[in-house]
C-alpha positions in Angstrom: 17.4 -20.4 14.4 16.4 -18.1 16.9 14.4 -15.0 16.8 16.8 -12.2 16.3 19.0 -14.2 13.5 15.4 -14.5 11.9 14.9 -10.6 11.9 17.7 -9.8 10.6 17.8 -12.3 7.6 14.1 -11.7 7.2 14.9 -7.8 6.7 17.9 -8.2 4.4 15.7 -11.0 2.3 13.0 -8.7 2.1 10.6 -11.6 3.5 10.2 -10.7 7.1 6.7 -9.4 6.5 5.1 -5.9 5.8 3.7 -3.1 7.2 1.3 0.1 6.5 -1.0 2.9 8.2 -4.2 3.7 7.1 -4.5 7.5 6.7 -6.9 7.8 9.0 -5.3 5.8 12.0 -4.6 9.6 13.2 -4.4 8.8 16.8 -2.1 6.6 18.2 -0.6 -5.9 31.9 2.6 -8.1 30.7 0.9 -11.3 28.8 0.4 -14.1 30.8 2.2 -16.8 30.2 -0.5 -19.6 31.8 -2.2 -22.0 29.8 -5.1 -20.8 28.1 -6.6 -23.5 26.8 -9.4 -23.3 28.5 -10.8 -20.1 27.2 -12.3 -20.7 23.8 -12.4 -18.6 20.6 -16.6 -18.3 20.7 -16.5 -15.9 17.5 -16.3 -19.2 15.0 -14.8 -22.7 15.3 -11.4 -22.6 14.4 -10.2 -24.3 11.7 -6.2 -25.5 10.8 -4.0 -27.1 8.2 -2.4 -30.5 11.1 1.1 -29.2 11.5 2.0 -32.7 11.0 1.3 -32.8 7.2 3.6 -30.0 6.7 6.4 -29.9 4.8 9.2 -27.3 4.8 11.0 -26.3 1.5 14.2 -27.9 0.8 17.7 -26.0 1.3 19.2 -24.7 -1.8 20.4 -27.2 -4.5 23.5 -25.1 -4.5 24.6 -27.1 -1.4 24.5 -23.8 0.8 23.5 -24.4 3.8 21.0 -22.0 4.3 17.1 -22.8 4.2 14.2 -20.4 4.0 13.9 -17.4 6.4 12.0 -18.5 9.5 12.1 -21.9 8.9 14.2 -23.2 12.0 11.3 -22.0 14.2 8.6 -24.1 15.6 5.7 -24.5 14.2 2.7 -23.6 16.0 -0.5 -25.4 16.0 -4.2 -24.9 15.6 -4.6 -25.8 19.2 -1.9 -23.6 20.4 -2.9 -20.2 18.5 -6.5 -20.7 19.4 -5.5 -20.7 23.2 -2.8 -18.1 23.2 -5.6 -15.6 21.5 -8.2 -17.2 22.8 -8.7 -13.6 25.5 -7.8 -11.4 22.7 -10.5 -12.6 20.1 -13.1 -12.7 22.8 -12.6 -8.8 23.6 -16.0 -7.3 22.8 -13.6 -4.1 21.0 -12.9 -6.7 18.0 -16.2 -8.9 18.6 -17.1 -10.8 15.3 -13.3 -10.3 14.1 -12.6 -12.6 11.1 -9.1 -14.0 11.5 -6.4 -15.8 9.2 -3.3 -17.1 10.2 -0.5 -19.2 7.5 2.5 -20.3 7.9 4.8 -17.9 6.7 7.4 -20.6 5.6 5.0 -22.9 3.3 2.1 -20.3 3.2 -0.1 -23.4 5.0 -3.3 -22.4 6.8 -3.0 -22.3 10.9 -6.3 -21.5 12.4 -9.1 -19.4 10.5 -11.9 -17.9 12.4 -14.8 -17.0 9.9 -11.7 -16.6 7.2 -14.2 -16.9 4.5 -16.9 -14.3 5.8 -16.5 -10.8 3.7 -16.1 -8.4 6.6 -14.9 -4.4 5.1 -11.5 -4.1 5.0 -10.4 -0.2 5.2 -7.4 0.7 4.2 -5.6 -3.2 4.3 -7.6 -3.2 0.6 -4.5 -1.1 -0.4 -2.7 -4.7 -0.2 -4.9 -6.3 -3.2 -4.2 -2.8 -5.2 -0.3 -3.5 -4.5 -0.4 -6.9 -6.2 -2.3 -5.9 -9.1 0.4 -2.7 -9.4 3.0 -5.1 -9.2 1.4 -7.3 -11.4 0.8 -4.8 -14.5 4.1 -2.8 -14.3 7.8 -4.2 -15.6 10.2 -4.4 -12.9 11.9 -0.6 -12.9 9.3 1.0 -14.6 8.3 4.8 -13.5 6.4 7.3 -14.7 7.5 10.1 -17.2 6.0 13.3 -17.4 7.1 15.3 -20.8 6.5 18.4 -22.7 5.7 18.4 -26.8 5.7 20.8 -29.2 2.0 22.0 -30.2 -0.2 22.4 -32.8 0.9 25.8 -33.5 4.6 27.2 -33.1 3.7 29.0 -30.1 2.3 26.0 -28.4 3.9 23.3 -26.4 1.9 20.9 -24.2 2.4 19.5 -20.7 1.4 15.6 -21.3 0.9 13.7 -17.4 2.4 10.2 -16.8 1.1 9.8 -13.9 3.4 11.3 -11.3 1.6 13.2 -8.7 4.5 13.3 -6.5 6.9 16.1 -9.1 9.0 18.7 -7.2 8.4 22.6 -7.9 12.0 22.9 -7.8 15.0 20.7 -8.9 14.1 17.3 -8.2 16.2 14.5 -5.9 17.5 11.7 -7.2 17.5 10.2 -4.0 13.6 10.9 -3.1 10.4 9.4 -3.8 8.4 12.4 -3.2 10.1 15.3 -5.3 12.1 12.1 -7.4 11.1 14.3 -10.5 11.6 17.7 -10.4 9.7 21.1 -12.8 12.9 22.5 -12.7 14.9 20.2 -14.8 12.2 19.5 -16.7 11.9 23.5 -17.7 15.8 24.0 -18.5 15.2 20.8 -20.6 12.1 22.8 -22.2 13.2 26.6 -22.4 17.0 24.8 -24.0 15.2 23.1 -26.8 13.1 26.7 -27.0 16.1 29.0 -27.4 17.4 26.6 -29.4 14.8 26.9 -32.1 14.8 30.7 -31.8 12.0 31.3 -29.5 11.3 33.6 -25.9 7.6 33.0 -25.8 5.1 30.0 -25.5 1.3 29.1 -24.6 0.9 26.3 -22.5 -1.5 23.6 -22.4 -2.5 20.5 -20.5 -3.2 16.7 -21.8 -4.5 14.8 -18.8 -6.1 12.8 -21.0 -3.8 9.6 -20.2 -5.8 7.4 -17.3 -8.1 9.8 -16.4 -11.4 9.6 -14.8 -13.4 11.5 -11.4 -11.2 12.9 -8.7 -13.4 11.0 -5.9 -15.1 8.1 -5.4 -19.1 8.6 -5.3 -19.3 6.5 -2.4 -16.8 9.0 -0.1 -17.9 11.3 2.1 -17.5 14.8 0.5 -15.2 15.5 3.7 -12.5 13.2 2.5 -11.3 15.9 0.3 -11.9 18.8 2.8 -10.3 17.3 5.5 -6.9 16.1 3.6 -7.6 12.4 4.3 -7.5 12.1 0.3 -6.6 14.8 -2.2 -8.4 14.8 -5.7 -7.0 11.6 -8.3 -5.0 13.1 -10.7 -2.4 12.1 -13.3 -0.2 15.1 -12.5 0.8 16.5 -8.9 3.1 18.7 -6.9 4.6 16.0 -3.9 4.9 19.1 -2.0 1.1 19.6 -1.8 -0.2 16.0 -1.0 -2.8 15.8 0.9 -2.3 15.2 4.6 -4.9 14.8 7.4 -6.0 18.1 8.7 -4.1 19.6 5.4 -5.6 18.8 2.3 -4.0 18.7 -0.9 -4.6 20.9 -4.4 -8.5 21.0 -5.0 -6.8 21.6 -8.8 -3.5 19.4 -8.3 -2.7 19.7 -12.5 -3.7 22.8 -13.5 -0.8 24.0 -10.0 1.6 22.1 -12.0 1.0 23.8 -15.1 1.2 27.3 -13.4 4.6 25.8 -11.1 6.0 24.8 -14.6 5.0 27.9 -16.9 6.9 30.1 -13.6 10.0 27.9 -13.7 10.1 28.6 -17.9 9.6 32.3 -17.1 12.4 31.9 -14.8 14.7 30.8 -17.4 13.7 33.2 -19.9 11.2 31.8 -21.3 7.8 33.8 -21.2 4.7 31.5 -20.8 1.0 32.0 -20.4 -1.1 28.8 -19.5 -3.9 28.0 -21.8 -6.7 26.1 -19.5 -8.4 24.1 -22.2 -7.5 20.4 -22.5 -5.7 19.2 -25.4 -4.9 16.1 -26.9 -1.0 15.7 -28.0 -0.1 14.5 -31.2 2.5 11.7 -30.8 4.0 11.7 -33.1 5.0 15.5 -31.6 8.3 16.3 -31.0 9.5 16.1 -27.6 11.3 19.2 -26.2 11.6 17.8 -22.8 10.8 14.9 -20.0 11.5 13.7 -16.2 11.1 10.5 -15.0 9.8 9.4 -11.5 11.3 7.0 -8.8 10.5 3.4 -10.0 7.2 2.5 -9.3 7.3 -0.2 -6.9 9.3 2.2 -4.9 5.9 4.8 -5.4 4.1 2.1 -4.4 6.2 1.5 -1.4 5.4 4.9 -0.2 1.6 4.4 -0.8 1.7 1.7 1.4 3.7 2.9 4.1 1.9 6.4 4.9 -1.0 4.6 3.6 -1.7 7.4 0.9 -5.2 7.0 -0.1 -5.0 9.9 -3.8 -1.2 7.9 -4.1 -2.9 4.5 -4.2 -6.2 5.2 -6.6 -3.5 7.0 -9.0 -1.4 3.9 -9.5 -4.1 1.5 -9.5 -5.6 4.1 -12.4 -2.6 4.0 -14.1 -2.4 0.1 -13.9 -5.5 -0.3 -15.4 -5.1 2.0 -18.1 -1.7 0.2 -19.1 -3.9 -3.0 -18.9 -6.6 -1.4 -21.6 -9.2 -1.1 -18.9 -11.5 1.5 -18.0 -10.6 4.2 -15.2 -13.9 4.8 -13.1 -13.7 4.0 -9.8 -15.6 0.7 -10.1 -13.7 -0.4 -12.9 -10.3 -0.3 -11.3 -11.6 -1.7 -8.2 -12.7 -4.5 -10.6 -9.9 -4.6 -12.3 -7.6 -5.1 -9.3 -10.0 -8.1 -8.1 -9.2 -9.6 -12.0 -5.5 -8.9 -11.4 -5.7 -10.8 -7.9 -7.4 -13.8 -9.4 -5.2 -14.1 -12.1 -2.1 -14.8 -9.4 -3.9 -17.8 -8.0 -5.4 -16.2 -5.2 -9.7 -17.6 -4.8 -11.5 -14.0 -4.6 -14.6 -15.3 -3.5 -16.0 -12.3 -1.3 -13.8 -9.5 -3.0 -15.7 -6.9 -4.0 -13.8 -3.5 -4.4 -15.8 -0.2 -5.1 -12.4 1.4 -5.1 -8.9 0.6 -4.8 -7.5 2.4 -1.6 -10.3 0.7 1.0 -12.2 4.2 2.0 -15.1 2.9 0.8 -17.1 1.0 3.3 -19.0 -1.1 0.5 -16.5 -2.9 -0.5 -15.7 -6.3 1.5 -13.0 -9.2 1.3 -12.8 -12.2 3.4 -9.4 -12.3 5.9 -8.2 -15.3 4.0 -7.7 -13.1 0.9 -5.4 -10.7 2.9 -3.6 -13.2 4.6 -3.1 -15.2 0.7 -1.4 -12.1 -0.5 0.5 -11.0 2.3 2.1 -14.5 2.0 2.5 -14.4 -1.5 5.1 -11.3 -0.6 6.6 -13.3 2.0 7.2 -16.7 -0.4 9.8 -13.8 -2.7 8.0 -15.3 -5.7 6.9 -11.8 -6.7 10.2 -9.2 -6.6 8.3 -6.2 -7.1 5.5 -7.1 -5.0 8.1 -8.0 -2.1 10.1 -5.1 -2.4 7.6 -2.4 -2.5 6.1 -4.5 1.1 9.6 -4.4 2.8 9.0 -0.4 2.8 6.0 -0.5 5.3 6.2 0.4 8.6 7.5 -1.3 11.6 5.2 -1.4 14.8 6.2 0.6 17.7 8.9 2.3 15.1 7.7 3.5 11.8 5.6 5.0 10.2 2.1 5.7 11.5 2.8 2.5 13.2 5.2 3.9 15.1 2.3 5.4 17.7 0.8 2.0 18.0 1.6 -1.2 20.1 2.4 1.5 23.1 0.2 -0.5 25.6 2.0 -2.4 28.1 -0.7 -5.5 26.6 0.8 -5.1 23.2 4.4 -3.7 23.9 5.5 -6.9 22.9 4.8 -7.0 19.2 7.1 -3.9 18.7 9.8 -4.6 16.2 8.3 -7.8 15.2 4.7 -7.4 13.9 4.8 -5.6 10.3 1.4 -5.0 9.3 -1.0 -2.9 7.1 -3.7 -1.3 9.2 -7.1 0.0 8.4 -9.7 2.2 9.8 -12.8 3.2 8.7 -15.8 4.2 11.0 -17.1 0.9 12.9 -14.2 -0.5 11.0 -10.7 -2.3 12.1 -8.1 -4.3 10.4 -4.5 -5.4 10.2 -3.0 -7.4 7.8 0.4 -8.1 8.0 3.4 -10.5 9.3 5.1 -11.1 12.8 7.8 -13.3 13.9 7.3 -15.5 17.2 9.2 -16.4 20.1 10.5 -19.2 18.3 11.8 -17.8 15.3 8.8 -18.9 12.8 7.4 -16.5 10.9 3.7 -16.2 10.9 1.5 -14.1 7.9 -2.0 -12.8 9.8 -4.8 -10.6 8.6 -7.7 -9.7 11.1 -11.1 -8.0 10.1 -13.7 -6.8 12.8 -16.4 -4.4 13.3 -15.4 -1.5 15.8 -18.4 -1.5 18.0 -16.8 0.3 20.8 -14.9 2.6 19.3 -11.8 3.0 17.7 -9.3 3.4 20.4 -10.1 -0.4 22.0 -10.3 -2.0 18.5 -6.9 -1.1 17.8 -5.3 -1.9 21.2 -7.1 -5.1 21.1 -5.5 -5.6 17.4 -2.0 -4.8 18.6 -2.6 -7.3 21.5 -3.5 -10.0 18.8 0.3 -9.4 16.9 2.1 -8.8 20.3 0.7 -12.5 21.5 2.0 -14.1 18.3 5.5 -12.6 18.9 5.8 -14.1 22.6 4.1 -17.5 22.0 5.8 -21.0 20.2 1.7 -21.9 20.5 2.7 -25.3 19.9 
């Protein structure tokens, strides 16, 4: 099969391989094509799965004749991927890189340089959090955000789900951001009002549901100032997410409260916002609710813009569903416990928090590269559909300002991959389709000792080699 039918099967199967942008990746020579054997991959000894043990999956037993995306290609060697990035690996940018490469067919191991050494992993953590998401929520679950009646007739109370991404307006059915909208869920709220006679209420707030701090201890207090998180909450306008250089709500729930007391007074309804918390009843009766997108498709988004507040909410939430605690530390825990329990050995994992801006928290390569090609095998539906929304290098995304380099112009359109970037930190984790048609999962994880600019060209090289070698 060649390499184009592969693409496009890949992207309708969903299996093609995945991409993402750290938050902070705010910035944005032809290869040779002469043997390289002869310059050696001095950061470890390479180690490989013999291609001749392999075996591909068999076609259907429905008789079609179709077989598994990317499985027509060649299959490269141990040999052949240590020579082909052989230059790349032994850029001082990337020196000490830990590097995993599987098959993305059979999931078999290809060449792993120091796999098994912990290195930080930035943002490309966000891709553990994704499984354990996946793993906690029902297929087509989302997140409802409702208003009850009160304690007292003139109380009704606001109760967050989890959906920090609610329009101030009518939401779109079609969105992620704004899927939910205040609007709706007011005329559902002042209708159930007038119908019970009243013009007037006090509102209140139960955040209670998965809550904990709105930053890690170990980030950097400018994280928040500078928008490259906004504060964890349970409740959220998507209008007012933070952004780098634009940070988000410093009080993200108590600006949905006022957003939705001004849409009540709107329709009629005059409402004053009581700022003590409050506990609903539930047995209360519900005057009113909106639902967000699904949340694989929420965690889609995370992913692709790489949104640090978006990712800790969900992981949060996952672990609260799952009876866990909601600390920081705990959900990074919990998220390692989620991983293991899919088969995946997390020797090395340890998570501080769940979105990767923590530069305490370490996981070998192999780990990354395990479940990026558990997406790829389509074993996991949820998992696999909320990857296929990532970023595309060269085209997407806050990919779409990297693999510009005439050195890594190659990999554009065919290396999917999460990044990550923290300071003296560099990694990519992600998927890429060769010159032969064989899909390939990678994860790389190096120091940045020369800054971040090199690191990441010297990255890009590593996917865009992969795309134009069989390395047989």
């Amino acid at each position: 099969m060649r390499r184009g039918t592969v693409v496009a099967v890949v992207a309708l199967l969903g299996l093609a391989g995945y991409a993402g942008a750290d938050v902070l990746d705010l910035a944005p020579g032809v290869l040779t094509m002469a043997p390289l054997a002869s310059v050696p991959v001095t950061t470890a000894t390479p180690t490989a799965t013999p291609s001749a043990t392999l075996t591909l999956p068999s076609r259907a037993p429905s008789g079609m004749p179709v077989g598994p995306a990317g499985a027509d290609g060649g299959l490269p060697s141990a040999a052949g991927l240590g020579a082909a990035l052989g230059p790349v690996l032994a850029d001082r940018a990337i020196a000490g890189a830990s590097l995993a490469i599987r098959d993305g067919v059979t999931g078999a191991h290809l060449l792993d340089v120091a796999a098994d050494s912990p290195r930080t992993p930035a943002s490309t953590a966000k891709l553990l959090t994704a499984l354990a998401v996946d793993a906690t929520f029902p297929a087509g679950s989302d997140l409802v955000t409702s208003v009850v009646q009160g304690s007292a007739p003139d109380r009704i109370v606001l109760v967050a789900g989890g959906d920090s991404l609610l329009a101030p307006g009518a939401g779109d059915p079609h969105a992620v951001v704004g899927h939910a909208g205040l609007a709706d869920l007011a005329d559902a709220v002042a209708d159930a009002l007038r119908g019970q006679g009243r013009t007037s209420a006090v509102l209140q707030v139960d955040a209670a549901y998965a809550s904990g701090p709105v930053a890690a201890a170990s980030w950097p207090s400018s994280f928040l100032g500078t928008g490259i998180t906004g504060p964890v909450a349970t409740l959220g306008l998507g209008s007012h997410r933070a952004l780098p250089d634009h940070p988000g709500s410093a009080d993200p729930i108590g600006e949905v409260a006022a957003t939705l007391a001004a849409r009540l007074g709107e329709r009629g309804i005059s409402t004053s916002v009581d700022p003590a918390p409050v506990r609903a009843d539930p047995a209360a009766v519900r005057l009113g609710e909106v639902r967000s997108a699904p949340v694989e498709e929420v965690l889609g988004l995370a992913l692709r813009e790489s949104d640090n507040g978006l990712t800790e909410t969900l992981a949060r939430l996952a672990a609260a569903r799952a009876g866990k605690p909601t600390d920081f530390p705990a959900v990074g825990a919990f998220v390692r416990e989620r991983v293991a329990a899919a088969g995946i050995d997390v020797t090395g994992v340890s998570l501080v928090d769940a979105s990767g801006l923590s530069d305490t928290s370490t996981m070998p390569a192999r780990v990354l590269a395990d479940v990026v090609a558990l997406a790829a095998s389509g074993r996991r539906p949820g998992l696999s559909a909320a990857f296929e929304s990532l970023p595309i290098a060269g085209l997407t995304g806050t990919l779409a300002d990297r693999f510009a380099d005439p050195a890594a112009a190659a990999g554009v359109g065919l290396v999917r991959a999460k990044t990550g970037t923290l300071t003296g930190v560099n990694s990519l984790a992600g998927t890429v389709v060769t010159a032969e048609g064989r899909l390939l999962v990678f994860a790389v994880l190096a120091p940045g000792p020369t800054g971040t600019a090199p690191a990441r060209l010297a990255l890009d090289r590593i996917g865009a080699t992969l795309a134009t070698c069989g390395c047989r």
